[in-house]
VOZAKOL-523355 format. One line per 5 residues: for each residue x, y, z of N, C-alpha, C. Coordinates in steps of 0.001 Angstrom, whole numbers, plus 524288, in hexadecimal, padded with zeros to 5 digits. Layout:
// VOZAKOL-523355
X Y Z X Y Z X Y Z; ...
//
This chain:
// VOZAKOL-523355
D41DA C0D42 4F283 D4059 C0C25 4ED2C D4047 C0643 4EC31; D455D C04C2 4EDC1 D4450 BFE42 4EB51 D400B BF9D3 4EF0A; D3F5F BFFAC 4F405 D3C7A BFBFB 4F806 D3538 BFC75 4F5FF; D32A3 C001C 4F2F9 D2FE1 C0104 4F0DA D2E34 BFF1C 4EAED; D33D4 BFAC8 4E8EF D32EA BF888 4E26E D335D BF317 4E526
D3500 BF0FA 4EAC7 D3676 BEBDD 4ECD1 D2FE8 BEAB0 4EE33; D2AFC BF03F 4EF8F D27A7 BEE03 4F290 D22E6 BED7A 4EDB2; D25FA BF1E2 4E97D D220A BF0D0 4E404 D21A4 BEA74 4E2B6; D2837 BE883 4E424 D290C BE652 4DEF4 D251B BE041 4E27B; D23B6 BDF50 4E864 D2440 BDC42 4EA7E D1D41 BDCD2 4EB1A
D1B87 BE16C 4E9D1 D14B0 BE0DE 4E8EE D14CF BE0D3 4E4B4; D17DD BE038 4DF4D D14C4 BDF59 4DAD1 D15A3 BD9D6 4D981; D1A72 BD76B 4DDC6 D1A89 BD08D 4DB9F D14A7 BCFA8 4E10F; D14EB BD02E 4E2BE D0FD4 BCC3F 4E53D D0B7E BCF50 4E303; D098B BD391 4E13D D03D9 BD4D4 4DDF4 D051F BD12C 4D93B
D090B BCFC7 4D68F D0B82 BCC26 4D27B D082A BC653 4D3BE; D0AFD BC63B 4D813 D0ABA BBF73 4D805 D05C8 BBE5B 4DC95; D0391 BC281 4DE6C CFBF6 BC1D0 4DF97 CF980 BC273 4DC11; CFAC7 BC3F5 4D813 CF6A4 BC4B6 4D17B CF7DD BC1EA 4CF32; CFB4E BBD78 4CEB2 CFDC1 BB932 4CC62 CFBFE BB0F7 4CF21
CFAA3 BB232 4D488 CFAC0 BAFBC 4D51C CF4BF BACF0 4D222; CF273 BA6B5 4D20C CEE7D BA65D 4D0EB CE95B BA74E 4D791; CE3F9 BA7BD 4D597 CE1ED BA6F3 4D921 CE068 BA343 4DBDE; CDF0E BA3B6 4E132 CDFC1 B9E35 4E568 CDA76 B9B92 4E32F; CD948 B95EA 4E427 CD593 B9292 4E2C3 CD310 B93E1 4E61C
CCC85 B9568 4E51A CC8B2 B951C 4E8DF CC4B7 B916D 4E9A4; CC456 B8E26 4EF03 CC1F6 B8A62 4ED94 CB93D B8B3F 4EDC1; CB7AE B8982 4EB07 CB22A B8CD8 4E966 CAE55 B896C 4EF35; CAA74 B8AA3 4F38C CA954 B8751 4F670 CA4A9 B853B 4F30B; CA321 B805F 4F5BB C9EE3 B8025 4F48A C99E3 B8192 4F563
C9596 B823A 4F18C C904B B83DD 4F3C5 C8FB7 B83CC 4F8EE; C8CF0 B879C 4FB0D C8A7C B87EE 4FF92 C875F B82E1 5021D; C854C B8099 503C3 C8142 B7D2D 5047D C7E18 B7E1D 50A75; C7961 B7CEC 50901 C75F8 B7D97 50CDE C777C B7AED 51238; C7A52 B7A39 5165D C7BC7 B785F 518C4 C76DE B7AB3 51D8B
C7659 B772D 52214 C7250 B7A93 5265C C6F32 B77AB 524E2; C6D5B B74B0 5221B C6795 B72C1 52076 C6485 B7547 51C6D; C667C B7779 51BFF C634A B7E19 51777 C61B9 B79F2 513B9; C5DA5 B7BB9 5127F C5954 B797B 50CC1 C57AA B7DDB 50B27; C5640 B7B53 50644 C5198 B80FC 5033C C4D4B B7E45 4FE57
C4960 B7F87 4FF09 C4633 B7E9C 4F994 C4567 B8402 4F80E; C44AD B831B 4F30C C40DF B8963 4EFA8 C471E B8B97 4EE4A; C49FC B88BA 4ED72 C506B B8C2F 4ECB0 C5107 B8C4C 4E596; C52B8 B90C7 4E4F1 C53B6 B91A8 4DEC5 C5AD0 B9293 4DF67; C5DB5 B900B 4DC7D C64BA B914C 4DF79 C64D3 B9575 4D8F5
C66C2 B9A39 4DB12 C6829 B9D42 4D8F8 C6EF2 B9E79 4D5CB; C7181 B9B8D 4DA3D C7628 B9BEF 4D9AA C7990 B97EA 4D5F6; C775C B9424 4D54B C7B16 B8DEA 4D46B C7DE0 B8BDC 4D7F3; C7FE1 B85C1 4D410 C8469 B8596 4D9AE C8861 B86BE 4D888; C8B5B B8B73 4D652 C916E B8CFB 4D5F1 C920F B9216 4DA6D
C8A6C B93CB 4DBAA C8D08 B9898 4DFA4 C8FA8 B9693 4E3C6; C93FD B9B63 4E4C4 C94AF B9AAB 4EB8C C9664 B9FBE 4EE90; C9272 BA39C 4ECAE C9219 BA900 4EF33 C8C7F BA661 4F1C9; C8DB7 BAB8F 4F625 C87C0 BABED 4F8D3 C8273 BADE4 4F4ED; C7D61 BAB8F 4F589 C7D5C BAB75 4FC03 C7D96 BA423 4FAB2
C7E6C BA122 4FFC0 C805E B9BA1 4FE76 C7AC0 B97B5 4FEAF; C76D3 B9C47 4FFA8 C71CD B96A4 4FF84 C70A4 B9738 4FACF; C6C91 B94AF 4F8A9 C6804 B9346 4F3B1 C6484 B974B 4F3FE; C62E3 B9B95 4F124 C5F06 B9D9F 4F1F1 C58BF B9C68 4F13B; C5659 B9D8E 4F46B C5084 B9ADB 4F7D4 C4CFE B9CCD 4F254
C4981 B99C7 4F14D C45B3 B9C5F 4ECE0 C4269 B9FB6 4F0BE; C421C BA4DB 4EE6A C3D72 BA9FC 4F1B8 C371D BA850 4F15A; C35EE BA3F2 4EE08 C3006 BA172 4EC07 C2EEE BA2B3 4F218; C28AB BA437 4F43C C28B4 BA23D 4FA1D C26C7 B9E25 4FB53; C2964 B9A14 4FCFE C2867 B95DC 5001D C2E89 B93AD 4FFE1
C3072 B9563 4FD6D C36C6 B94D4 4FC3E C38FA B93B2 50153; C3C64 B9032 50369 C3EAF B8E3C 50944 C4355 B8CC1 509B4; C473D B8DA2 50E7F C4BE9 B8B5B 50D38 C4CA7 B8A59 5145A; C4E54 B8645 515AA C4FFA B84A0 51A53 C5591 B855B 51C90; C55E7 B86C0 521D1 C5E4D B8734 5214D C5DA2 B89FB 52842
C6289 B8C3C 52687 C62B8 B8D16 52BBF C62D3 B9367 52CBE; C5FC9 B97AA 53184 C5F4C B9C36 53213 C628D B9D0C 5364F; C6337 BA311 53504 C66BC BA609 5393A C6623 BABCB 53902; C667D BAD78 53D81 C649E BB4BC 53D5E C67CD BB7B3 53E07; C6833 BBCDF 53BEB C6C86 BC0A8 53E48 C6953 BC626 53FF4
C6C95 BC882 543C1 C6922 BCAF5 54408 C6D02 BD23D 546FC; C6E01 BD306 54C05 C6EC1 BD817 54D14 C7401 BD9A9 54B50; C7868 BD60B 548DB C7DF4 BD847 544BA C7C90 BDADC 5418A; C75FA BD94F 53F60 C74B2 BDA42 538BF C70BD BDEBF 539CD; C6F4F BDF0F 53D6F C6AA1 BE28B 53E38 C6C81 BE921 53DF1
C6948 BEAF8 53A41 C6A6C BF0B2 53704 C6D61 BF195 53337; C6F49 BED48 5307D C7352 BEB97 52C79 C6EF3 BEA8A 5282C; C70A0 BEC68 52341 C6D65 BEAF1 51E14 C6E77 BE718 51C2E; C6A3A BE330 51ADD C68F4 BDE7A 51820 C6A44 BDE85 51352; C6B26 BDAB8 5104A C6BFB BD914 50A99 C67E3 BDBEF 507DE
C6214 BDD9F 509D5 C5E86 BDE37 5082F C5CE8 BE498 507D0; C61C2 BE85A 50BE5 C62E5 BEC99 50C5D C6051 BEEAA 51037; C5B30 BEAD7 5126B C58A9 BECCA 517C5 C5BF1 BEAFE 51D13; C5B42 BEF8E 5205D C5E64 BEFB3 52564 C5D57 BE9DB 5283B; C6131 BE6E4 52A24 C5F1C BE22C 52C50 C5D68 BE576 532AC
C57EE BE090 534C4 C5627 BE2AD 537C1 C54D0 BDD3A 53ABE; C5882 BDC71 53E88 C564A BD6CC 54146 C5221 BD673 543F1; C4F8B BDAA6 5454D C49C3 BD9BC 5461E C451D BD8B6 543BB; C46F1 BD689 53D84 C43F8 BD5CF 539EF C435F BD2AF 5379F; C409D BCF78 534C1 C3FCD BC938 5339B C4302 BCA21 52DDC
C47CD BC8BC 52CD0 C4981 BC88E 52865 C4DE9 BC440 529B8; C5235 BC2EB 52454 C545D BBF2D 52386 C57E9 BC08C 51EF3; C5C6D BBF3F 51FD4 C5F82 BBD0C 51BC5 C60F6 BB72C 518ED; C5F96 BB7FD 5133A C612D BB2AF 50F9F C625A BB31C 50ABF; C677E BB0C2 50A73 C6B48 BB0B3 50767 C6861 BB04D 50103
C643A BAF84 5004F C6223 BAF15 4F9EF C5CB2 BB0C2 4F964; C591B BB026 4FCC6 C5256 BB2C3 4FDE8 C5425 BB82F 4FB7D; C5096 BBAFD 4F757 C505E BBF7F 4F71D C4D64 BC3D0 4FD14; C5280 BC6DA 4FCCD C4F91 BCBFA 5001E C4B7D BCD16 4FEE0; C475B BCCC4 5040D C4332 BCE8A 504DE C3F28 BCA5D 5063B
C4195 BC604 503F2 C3E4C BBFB4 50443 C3DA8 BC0A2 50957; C3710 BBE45 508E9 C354D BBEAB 50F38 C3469 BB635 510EE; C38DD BB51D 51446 C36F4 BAF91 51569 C361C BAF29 51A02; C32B5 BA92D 51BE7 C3225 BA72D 520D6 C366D BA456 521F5; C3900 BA5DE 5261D C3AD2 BA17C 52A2B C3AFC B9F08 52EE1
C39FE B9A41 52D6F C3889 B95F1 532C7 C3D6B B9320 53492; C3C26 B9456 53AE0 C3F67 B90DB 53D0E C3EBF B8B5F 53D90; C434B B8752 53B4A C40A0 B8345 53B31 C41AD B8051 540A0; C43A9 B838E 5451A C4283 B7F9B 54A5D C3EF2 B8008 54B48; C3D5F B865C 54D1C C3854 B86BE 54F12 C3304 B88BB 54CF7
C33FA B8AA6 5478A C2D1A B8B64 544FC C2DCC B8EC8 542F5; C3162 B93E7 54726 C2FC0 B9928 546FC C2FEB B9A79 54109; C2E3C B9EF5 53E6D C2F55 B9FCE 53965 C2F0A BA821 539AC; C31D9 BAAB9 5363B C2FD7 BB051 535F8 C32A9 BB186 53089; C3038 BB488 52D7A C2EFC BB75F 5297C C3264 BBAFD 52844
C377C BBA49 52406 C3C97 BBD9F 525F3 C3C5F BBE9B 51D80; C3D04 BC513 51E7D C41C2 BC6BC 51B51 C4665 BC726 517D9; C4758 BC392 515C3 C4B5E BC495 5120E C4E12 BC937 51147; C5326 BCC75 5132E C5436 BD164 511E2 C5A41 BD36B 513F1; C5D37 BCB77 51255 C62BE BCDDE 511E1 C649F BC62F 510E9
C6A94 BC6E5 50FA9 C6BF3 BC310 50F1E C6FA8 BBEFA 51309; C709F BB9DF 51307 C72AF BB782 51681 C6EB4 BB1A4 517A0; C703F BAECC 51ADF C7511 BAE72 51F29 C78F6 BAD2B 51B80; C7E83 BADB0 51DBB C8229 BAAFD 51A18 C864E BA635 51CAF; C8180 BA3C6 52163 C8436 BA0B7 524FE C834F B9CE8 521E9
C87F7 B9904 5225C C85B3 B93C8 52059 C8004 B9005 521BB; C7D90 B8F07 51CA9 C7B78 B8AF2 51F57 C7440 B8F45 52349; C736C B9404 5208B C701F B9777 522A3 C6D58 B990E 51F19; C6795 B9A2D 52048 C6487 B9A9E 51B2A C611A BA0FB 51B34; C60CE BA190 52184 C5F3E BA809 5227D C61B9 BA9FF 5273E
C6386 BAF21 525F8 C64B9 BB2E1 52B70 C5D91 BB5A5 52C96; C5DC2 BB4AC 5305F C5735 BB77E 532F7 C59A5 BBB84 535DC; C55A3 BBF6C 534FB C56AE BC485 53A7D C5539 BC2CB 54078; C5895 BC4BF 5438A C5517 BC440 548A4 C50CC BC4CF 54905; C4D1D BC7A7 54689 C474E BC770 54837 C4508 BC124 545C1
C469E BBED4 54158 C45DC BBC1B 53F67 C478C BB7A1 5420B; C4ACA BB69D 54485 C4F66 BB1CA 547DE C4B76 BB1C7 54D80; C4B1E BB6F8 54E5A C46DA BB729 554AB C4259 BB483 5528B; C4056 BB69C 54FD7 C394D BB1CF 54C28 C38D0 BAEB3 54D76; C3FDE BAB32 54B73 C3FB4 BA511 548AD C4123 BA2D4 54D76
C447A BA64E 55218 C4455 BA270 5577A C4B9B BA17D 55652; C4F25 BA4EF 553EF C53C0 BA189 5521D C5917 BA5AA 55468; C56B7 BAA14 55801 C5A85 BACD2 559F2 C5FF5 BA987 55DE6; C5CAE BA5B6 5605B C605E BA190 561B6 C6325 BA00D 56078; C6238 B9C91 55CB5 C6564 B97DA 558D0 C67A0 B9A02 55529
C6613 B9FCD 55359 C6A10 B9F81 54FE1 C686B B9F2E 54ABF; C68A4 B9B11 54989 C6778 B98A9 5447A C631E B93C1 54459; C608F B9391 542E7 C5A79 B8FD0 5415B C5850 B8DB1 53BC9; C57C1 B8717 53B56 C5723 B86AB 536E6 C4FF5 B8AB8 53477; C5151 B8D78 531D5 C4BF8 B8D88 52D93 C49E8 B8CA7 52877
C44F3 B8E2A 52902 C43B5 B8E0D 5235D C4246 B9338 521BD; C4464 B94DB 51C93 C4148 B9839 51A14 C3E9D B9975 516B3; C38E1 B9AE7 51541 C35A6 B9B27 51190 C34CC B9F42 50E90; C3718 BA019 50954 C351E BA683 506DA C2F50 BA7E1 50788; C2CA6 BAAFD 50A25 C283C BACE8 50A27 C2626 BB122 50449
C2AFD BB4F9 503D0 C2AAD BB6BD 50053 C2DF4 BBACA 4FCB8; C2EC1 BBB67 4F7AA C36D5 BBD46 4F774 C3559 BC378 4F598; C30CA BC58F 4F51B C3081 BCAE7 4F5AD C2C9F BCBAD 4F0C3; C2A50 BD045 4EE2E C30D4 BD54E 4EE07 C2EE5 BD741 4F3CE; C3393 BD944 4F53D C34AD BDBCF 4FBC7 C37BA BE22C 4F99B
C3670 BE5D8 4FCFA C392A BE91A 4FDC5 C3CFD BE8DD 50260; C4255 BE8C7 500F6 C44D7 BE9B7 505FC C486D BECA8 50541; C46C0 BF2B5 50B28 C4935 BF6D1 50A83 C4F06 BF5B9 50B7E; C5038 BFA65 5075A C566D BFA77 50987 C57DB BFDAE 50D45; C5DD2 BFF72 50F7B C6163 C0114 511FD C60E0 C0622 51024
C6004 C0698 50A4F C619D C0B88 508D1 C59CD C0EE6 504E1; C5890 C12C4 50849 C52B3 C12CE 505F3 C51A2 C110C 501BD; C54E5 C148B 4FDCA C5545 C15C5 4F8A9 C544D C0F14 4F428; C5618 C0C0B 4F82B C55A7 C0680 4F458 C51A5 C0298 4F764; C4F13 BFF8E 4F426 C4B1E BFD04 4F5C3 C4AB0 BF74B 4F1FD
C4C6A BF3D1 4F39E C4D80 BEF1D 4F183 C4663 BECB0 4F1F6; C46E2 BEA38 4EDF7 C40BA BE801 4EAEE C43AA BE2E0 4E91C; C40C3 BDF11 4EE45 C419A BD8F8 4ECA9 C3DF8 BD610 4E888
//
């Protein structure tokens, strides 16, 4: 008995004095910044500068001729058969892309700016969330541009065009209208 009012009495002083104490100072970081070289024209900032949730770039104006320069990177067979932000099955044999603010379905060009190459990708999930990265490309898209190597390659990208797009979902019954 007294060993059962000794273990009350010894969880209701520390739930006491953890609900008592004040909370710890958090320090806020600063903005994101384009680090990598990343540029952009045609940018409308949606957010201000007090955000500091994702996603951490500027979002790209969808106008087409709209462009933003930075640095690319692909993912590809971890993600493959896994559903996109956009609810369609990712499929690395397919010219698509993830970016953190382009509306799903936006269809843009991207050029490699070492070597020329350029291919015609998809919009139809979100990311990268590497620092300092401006698109994840699919493998079919990374094989195009010549960048299965390296990895990562500076480009450019151009909105061609931001829809409306149908893109099916995961589940029949729903059908998202960009």
């Amino acid at each position: 008995m007294t060993r059962s009012i000794a273990t009350f009495a010894i969880f209701f002083s520390l739930t006491f004095i953890a609900c008592s104490l004040p909370p710890a100072k958090v320090k806020v970081p600063a903005p994101a910044s384009t680090e990598g070289g990343a540029t952009q024209t045609g940018i409308a900032s949606w957010y201000g500068p007090g955000f500091h949730g994702r996603p951490t770039a500027a979002p790209v104006s969808t106008e087409g001729g709209a462009t933003q320069t930075g640095i690319a990177s692909w993912y590809g067979p971890g993600f493959h058969g896994r559903p996109t932000a956009s609810g369609v099955i990712y499929n690395q044999n397919e010219l698509t892309a993830a970016h953190q603010t382009l509306p799903l379905g936006t269809r843009v060009m991207v050029t490699n700016l070492d070597n020329g190459r350029s291919a015609e990708v998809t919009i139809n999930d979100r990311g990268p969330f590497a620092k300092g990265r401006i698109v994840d490309l699919s493998y079919a898209a990374a094989r195009t541009l010549g960048m299965i190597g390296p990895g990562t390659i500076p480009v450019r990208i151009e909105v061609i065009d931001s829809g409306p797009y149908r893109i099916q979902s995961i589940r029949p019954s729903l059908d998202y209208t960009l």
